[in-house]
OpenMM code with the backbone's topology and positions (N, CA, C; nanometers):
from openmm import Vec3, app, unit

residues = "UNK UNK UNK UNK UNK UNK UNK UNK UNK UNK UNK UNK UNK UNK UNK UNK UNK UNK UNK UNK UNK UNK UNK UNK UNK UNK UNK UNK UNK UNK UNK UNK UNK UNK UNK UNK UNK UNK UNK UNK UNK UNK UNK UNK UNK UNK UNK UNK UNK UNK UNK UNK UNK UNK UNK UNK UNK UNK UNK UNK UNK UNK UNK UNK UNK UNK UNK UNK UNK UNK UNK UNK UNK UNK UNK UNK UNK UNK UNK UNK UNK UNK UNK UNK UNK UNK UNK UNK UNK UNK UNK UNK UNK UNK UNK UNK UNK UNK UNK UNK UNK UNK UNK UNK UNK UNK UNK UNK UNK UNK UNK UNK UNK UNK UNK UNK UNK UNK UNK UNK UNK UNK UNK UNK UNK UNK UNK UNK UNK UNK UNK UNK UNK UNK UNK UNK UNK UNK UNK UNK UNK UNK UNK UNK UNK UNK UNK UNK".split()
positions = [
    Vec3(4.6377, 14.4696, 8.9095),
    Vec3(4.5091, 14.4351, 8.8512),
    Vec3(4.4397, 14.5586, 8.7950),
    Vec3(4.4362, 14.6852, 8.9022),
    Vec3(4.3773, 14.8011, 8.7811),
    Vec3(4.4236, 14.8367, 8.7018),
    Vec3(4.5683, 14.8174, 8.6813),
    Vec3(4.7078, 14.8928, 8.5683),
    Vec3(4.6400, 14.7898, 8.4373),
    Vec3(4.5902, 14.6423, 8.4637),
    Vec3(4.5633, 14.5374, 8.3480),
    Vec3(4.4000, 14.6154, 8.3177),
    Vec3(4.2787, 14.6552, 8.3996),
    Vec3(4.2012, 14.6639, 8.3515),
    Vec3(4.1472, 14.7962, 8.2562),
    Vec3(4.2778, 14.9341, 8.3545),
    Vec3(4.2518, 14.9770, 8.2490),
    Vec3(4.3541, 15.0107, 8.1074),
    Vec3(4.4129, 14.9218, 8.1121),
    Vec3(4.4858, 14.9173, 7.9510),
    Vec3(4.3811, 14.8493, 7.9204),
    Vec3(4.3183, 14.7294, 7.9023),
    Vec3(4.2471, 14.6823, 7.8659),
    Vec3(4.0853, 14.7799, 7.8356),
    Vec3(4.0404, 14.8565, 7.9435),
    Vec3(3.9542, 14.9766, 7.8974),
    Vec3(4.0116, 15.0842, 7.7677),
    Vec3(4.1335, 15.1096, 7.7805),
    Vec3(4.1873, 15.2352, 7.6853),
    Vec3(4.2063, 15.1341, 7.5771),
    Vec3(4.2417, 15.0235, 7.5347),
    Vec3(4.2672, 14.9349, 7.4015),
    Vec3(4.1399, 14.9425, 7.3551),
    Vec3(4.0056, 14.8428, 7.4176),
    Vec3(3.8366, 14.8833, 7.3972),
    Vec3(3.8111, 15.0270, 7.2841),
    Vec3(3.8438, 15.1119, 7.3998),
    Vec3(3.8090, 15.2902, 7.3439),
    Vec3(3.9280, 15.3182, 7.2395),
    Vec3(4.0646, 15.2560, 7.2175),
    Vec3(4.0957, 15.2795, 7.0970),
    Vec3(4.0457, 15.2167, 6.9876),
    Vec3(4.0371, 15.1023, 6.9986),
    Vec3(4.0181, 15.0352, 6.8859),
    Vec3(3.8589, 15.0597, 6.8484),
    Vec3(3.7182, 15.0986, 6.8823),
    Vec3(3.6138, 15.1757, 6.8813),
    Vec3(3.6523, 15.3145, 6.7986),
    Vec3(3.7714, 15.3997, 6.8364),
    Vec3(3.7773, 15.4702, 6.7462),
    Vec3(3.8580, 15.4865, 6.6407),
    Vec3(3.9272, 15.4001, 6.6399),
    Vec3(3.9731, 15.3331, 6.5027),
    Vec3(3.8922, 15.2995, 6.3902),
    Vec3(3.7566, 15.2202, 6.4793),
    Vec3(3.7090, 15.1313, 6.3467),
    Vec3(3.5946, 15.2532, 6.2778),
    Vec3(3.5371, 15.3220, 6.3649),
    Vec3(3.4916, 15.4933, 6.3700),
    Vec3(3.5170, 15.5488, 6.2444),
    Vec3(3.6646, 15.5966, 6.2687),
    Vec3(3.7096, 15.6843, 6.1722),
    Vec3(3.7357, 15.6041, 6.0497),
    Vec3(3.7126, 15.4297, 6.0414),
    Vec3(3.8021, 15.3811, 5.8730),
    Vec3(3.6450, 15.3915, 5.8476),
    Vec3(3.5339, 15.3170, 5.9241),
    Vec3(3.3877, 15.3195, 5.8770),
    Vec3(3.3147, 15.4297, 5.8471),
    Vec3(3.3359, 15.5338, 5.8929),
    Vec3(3.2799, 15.6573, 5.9355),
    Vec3(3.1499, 15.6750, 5.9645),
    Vec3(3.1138, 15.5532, 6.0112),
    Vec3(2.9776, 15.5134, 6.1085),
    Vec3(2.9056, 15.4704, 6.2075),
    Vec3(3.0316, 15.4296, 6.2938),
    Vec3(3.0523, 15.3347, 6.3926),
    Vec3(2.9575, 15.4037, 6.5084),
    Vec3(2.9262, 15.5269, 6.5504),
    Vec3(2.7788, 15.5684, 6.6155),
    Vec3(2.6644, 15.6045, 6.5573),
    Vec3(2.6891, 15.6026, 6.4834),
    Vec3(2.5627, 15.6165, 6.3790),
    Vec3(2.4526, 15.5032, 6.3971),
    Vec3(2.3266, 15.5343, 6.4385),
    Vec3(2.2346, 15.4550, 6.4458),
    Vec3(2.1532, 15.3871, 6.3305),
    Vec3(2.1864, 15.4484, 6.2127),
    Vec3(2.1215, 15.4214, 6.0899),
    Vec3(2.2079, 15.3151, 5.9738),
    Vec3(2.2016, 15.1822, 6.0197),
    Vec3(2.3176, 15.1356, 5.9281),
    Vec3(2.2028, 15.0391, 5.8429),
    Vec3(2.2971, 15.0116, 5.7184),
    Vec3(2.1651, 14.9920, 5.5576),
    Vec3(2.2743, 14.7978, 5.5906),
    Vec3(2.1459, 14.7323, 5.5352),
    Vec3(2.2232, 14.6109, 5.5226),
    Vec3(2.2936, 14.5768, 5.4602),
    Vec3(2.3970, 14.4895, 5.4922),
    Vec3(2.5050, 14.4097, 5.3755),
    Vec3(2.5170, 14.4457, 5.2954),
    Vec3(2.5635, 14.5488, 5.2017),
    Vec3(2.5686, 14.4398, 5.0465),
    Vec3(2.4721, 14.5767, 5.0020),
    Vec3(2.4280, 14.6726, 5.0467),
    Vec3(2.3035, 14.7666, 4.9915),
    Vec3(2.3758, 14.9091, 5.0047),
    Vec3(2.3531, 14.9651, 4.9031),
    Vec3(2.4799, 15.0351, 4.8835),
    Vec3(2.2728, 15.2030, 4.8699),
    Vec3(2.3267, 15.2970, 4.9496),
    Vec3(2.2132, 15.3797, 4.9079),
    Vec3(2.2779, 15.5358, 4.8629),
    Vec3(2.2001, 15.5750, 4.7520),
    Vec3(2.2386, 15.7437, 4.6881),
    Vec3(2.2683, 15.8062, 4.8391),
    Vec3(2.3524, 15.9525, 4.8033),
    Vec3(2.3984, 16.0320, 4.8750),
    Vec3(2.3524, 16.1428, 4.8764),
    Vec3(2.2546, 16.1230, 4.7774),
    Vec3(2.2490, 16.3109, 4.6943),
    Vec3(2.1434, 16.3470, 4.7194),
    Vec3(2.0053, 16.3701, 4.8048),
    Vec3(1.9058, 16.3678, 4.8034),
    Vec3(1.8840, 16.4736, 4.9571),
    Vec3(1.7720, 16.5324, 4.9172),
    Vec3(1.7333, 16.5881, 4.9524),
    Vec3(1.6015, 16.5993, 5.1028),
    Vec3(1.5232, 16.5209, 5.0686),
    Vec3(1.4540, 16.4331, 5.1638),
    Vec3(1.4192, 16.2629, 5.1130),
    Vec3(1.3680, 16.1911, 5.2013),
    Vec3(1.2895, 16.0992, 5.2467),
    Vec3(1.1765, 16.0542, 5.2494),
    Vec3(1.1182, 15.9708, 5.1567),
    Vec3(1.0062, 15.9527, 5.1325),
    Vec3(0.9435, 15.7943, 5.1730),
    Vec3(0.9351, 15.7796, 5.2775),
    Vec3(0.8501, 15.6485, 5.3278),
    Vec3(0.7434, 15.5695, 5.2539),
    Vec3(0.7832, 15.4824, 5.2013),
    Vec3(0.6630, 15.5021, 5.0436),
    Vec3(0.5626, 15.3637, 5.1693),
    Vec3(0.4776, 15.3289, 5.1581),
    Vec3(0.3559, 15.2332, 5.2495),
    Vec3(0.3029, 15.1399, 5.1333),
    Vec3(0.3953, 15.0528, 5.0961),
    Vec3(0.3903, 14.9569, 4.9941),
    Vec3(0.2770, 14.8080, 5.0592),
    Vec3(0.2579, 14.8637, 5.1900),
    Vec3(0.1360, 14.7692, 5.2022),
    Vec3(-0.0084, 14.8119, 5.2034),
    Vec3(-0.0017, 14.9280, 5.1704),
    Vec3(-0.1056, 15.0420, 5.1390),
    Vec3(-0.1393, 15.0265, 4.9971),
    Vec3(-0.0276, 15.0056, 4.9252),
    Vec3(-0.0093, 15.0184, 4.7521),
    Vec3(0.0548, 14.9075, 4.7253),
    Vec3(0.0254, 14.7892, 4.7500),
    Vec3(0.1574, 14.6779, 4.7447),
    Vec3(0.1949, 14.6460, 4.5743),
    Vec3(0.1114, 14.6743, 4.4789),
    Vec3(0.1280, 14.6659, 4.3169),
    Vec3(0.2307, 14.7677, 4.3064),
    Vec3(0.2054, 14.8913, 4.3220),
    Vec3(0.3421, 14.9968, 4.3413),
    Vec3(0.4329, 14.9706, 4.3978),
    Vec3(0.4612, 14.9533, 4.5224),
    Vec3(0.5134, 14.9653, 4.6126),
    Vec3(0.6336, 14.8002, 4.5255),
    Vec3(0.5669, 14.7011, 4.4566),
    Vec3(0.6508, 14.6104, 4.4294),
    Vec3(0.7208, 14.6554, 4.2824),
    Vec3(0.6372, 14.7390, 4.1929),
    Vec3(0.6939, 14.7927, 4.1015),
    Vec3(0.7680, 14.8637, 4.1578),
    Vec3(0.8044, 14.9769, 4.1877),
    Vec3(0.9417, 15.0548, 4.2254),
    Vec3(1.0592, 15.0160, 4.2759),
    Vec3(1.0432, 14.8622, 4.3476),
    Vec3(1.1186, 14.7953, 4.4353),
    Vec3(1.1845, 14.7277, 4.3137),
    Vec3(1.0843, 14.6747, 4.2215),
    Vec3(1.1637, 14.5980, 4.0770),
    Vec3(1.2617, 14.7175, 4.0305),
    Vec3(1.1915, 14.7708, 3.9636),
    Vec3(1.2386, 14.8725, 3.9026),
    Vec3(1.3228, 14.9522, 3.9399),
    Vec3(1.3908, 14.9422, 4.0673),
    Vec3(1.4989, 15.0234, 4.1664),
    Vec3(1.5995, 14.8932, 4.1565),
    Vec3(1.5807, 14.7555, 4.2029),
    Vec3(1.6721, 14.6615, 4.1771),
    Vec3(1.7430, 14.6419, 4.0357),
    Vec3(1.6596, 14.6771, 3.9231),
    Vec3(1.7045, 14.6687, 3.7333),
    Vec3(1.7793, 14.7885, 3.7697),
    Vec3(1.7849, 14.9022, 3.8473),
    Vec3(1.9104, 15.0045, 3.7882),
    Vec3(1.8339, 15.1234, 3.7688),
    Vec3(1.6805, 15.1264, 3.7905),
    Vec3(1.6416, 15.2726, 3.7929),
    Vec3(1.6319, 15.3487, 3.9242),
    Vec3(1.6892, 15.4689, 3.9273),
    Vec3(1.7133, 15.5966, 4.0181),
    Vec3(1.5690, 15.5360, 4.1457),
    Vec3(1.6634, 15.5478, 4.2682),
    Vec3(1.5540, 15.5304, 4.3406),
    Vec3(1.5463, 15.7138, 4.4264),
    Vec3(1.6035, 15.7974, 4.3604),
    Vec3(1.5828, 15.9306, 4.3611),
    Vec3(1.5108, 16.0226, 4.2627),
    Vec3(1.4350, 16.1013, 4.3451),
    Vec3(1.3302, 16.1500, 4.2190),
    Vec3(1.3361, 16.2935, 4.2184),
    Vec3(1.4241, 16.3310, 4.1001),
    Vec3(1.4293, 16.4753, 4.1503),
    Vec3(1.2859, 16.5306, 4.0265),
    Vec3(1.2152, 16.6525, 4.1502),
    Vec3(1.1113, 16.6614, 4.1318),
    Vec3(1.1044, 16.7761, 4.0211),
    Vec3(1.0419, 16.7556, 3.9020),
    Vec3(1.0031, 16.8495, 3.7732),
    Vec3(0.8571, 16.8536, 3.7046),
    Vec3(0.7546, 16.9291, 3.7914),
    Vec3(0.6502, 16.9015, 3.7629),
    Vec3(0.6073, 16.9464, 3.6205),
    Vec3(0.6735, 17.0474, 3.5581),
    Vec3(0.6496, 17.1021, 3.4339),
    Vec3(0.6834, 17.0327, 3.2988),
    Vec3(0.7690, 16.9229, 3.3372),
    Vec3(0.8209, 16.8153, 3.2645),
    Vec3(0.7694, 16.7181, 3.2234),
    Vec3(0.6249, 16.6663, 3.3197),
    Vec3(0.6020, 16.5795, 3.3450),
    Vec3(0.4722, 16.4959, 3.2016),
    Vec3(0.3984, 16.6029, 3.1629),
    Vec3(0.3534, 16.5545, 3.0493),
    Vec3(0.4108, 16.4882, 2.9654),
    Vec3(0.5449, 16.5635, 2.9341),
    Vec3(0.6067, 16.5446, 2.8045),
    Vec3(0.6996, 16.3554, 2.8487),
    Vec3(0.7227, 16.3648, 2.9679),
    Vec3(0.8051, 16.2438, 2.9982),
    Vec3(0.6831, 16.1716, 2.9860),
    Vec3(0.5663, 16.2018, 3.0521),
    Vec3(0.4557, 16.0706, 3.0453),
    Vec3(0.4068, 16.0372, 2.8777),
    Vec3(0.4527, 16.1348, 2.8262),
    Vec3(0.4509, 16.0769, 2.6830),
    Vec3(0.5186, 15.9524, 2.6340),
    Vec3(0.6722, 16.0174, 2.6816),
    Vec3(0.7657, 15.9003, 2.6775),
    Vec3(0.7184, 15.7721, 2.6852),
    Vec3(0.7440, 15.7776, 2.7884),
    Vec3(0.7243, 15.6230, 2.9318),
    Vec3(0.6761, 15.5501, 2.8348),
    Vec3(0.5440, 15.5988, 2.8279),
    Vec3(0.4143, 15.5612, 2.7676),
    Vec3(0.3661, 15.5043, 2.5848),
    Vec3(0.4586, 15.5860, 2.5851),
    Vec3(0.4475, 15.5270, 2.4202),
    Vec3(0.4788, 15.4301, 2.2974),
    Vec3(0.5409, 15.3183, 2.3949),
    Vec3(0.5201, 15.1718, 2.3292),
    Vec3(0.4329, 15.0904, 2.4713),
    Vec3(0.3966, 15.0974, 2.5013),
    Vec3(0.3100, 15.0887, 2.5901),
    Vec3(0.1646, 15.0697, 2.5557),
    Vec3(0.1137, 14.9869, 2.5064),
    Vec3(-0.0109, 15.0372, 2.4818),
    Vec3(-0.1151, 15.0058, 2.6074),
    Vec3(-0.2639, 15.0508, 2.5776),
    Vec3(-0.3148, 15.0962, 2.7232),
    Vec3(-0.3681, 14.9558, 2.7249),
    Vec3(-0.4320, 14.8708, 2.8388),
    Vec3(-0.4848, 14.7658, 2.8170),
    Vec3(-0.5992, 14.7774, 2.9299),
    Vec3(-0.7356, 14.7130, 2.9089),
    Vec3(-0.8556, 14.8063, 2.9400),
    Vec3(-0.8679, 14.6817, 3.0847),
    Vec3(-0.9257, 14.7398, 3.1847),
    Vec3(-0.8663, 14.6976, 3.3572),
    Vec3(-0.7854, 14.7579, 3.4058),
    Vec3(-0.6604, 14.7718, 3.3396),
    Vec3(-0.5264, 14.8560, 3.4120),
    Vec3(-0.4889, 14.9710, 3.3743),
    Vec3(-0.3871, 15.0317, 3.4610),
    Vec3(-0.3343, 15.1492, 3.4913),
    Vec3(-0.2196, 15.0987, 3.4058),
    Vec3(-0.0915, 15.1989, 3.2960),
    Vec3(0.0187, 15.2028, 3.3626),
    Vec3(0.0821, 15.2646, 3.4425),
    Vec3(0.1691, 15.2236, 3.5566),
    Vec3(0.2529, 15.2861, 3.6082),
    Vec3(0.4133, 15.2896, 3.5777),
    Vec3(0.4189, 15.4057, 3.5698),
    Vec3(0.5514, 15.4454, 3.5339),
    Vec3(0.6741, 15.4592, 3.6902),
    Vec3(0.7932, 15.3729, 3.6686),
    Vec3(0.9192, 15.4447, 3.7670),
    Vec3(1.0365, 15.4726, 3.6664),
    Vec3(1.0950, 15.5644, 3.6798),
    Vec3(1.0245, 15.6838, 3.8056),
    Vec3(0.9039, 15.7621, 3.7089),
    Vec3(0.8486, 15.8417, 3.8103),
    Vec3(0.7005, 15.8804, 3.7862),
    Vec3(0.7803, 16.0353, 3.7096),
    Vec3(0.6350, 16.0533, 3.5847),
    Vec3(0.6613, 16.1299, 3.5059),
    Vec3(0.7145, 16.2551, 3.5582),
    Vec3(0.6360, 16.2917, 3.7059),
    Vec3(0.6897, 16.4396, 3.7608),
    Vec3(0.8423, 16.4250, 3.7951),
    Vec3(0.9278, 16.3244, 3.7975),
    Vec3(1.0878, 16.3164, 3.8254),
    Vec3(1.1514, 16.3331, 3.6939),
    Vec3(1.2194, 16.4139, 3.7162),
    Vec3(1.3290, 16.4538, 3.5880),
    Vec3(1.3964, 16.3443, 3.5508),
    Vec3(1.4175, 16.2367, 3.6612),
    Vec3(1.4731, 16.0676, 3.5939),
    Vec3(1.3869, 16.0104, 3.5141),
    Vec3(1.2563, 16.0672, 3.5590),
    Vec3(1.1692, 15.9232, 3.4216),
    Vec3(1.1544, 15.9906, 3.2329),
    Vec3(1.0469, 15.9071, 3.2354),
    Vec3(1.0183, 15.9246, 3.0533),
    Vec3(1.1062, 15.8375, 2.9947),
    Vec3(1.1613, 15.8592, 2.8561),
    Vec3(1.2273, 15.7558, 2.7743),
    Vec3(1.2735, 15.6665, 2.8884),
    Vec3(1.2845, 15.5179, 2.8886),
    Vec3(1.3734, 15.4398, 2.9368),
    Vec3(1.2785, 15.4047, 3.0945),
    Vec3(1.1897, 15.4143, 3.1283),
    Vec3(1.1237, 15.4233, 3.2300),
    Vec3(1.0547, 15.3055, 3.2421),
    Vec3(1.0732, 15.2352, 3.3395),
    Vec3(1.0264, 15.1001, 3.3681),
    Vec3(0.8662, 15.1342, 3.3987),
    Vec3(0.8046, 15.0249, 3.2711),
    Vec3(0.6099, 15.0373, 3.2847),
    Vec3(0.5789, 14.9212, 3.3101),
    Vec3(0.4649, 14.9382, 3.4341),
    Vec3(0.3953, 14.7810, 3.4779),
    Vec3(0.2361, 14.8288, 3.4236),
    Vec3(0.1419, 14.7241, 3.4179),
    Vec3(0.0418, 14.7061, 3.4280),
    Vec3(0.0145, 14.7208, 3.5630),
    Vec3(-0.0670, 14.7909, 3.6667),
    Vec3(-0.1199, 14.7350, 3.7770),
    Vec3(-0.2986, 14.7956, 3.8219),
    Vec3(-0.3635, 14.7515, 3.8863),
    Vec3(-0.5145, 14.7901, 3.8774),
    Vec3(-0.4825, 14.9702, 3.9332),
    Vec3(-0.5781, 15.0111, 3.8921),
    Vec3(-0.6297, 15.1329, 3.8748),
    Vec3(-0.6833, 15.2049, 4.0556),
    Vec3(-0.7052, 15.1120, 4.1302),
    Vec3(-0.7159, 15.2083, 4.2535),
    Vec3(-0.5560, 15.1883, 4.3195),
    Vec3(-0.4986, 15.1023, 4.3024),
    Vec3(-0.3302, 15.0791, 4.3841),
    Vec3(-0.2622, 15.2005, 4.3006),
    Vec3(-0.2823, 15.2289, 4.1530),
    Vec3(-0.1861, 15.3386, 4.0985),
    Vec3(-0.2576, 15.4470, 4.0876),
    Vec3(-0.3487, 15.4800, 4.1526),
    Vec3(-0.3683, 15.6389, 4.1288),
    Vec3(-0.4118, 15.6731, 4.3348),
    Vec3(-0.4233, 15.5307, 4.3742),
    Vec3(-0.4215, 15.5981, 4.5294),
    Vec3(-0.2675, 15.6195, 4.5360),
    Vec3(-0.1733, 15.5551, 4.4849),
    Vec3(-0.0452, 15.5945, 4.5286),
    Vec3(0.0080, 15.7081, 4.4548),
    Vec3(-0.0308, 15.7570, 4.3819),
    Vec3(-0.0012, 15.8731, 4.2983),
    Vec3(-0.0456, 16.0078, 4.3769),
    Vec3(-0.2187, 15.9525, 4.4255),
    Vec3(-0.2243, 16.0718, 4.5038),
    Vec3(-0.1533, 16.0878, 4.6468),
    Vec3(-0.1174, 15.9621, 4.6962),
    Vec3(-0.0695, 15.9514, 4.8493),
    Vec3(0.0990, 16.0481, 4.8293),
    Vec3(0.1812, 16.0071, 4.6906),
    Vec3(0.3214, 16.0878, 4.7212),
    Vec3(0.2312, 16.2114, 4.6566),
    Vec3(0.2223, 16.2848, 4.5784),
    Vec3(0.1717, 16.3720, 4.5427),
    Vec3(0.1308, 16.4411, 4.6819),
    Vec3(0.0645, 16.4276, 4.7491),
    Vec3(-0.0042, 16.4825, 4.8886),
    Vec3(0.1646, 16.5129, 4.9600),
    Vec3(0.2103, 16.4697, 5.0073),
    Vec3(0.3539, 16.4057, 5.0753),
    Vec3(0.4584, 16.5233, 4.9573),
    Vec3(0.4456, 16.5291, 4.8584),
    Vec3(0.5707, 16.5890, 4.8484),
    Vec3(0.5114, 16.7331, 4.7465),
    Vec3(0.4083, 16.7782, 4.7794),
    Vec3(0.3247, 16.9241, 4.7558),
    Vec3(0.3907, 17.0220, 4.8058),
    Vec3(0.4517, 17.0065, 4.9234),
    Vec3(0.4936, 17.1652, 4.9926),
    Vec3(0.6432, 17.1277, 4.9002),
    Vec3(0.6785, 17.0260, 4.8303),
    Vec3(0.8532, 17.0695, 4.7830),
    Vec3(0.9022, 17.1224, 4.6120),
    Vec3(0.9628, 17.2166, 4.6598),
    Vec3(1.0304, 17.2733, 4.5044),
    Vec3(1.0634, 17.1814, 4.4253),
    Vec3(1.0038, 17.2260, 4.2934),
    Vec3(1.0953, 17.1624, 4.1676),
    Vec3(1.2262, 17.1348, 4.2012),
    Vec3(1.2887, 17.0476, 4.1846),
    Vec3(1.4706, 17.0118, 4.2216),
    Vec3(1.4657, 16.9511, 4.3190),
    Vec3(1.3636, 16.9370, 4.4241),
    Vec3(1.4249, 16.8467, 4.5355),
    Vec3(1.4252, 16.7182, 4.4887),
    Vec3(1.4928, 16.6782, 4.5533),
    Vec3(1.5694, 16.5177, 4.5266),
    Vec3(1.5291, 16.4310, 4.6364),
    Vec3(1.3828, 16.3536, 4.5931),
    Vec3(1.3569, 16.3038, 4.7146),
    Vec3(1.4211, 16.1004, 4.6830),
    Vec3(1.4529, 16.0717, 4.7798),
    Vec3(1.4850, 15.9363, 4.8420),
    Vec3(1.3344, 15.8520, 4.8333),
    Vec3(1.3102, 15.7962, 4.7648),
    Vec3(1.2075, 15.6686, 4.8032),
    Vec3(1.2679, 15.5242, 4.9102),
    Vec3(1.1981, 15.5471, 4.9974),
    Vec3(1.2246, 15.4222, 5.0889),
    Vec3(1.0922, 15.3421, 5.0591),
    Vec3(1.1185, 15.1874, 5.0123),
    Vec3(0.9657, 15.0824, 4.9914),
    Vec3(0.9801, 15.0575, 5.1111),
    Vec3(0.8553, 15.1359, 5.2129),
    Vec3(0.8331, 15.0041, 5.3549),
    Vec3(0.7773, 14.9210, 5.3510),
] * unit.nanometer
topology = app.Topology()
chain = topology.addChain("A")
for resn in residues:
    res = topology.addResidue(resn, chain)
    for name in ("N", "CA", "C"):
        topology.addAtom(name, app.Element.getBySymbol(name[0]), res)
C-alpha cells in the first residue's frame, strides 16, 4: 500500500512538472483569461481606475479591443505634434473633450489614433491622474495600461 501511494505521489509531482515546463506558468500566480493574449515588452504597469474615469477608462478598453497598442511608450516631446495628428479630422464639438488612444505623449499615438468625444472633467481628470502616476518615468518607458 505505501509502494502504490507513493508512485502515485511521484506520478502527481511528475506530471505538475511536465505541464510547468510545456506552460511555463504552472506556479505562477498571475494567469490572464482564456483567449487574452497580453504584450511582453513593457516596462511598467499602469492600473488605469476606469470607475474613477469610466468615459476613458471605456474608450481605451474600445480602442485596445480595435487593435490599438495597449502599451504606451512614453515621448513627451512628441506629443504636440501627434496631438496635431489625432486631432485633425476631428473637429472640436462645444460640451466635449476629445480624447485621444493612445494619448499624444505615447510614441504609438497621432496619425491613426482612435478619437472619442467624452465630457471634459472624465478627460482631463484622467489625463491628470496618469500624468501624476507616470511623472517620475523616462521618455521610452513602455508602460502597460491595465482598465480596472
Amino acid at each position: 500500500m505505501d509502494k502504490i501511494k507513493s508512485l502515485l505521489i511521484s506520478l502527481v509531482v511528475i506530471a505538475a512538472v511536465i505541464i510547468g515546463m510545456t506552460t511555463g506558468d504552472f506556479f505562477s500566480s498571475e494567469h490572464e483569461p482564456a483567449g487574452h493574449k497580453r504584450s511582453s515588452g513593457y516596462d511598467e504597469v499602469l492600473d488605469f481606475p476606469a470607475d474613477r474615469y469610466p468615459e476613458t477608462g471605456a474608450h481605451i478598453r474600445t480602442a485596445i479591443k480595435k487593435g490599438h497598442s495597449e502599451i504606451c511608450t512614453i515621448d513627451r516631446d512628441g506629443a504636440d505634434e501627434r496631438r496635431k495628428e489625432s486631432l485633425k479630422d476631428v473637429p472640436a464639438k462645444s460640451g466635449y473633450d476629445r480624447d485621444e488612444w493612445p494619448m499624444a505623449m505615447c510614441e504609438e499615438g497621432g496619425t491613426g489614433a482612435s478619437v472619442e468625444y467624452i465630457s471634459p472633467s472624465d478627460n482631463r481628470g484622467a489625463g491628470s491622474w496618469v500624468g501624476n502616476q507616470v511623472s517620475d518615468y523616462p521618455d521610452g518607458t513602455k508602460v502597460l495600461f491595465n482598465i480596472k
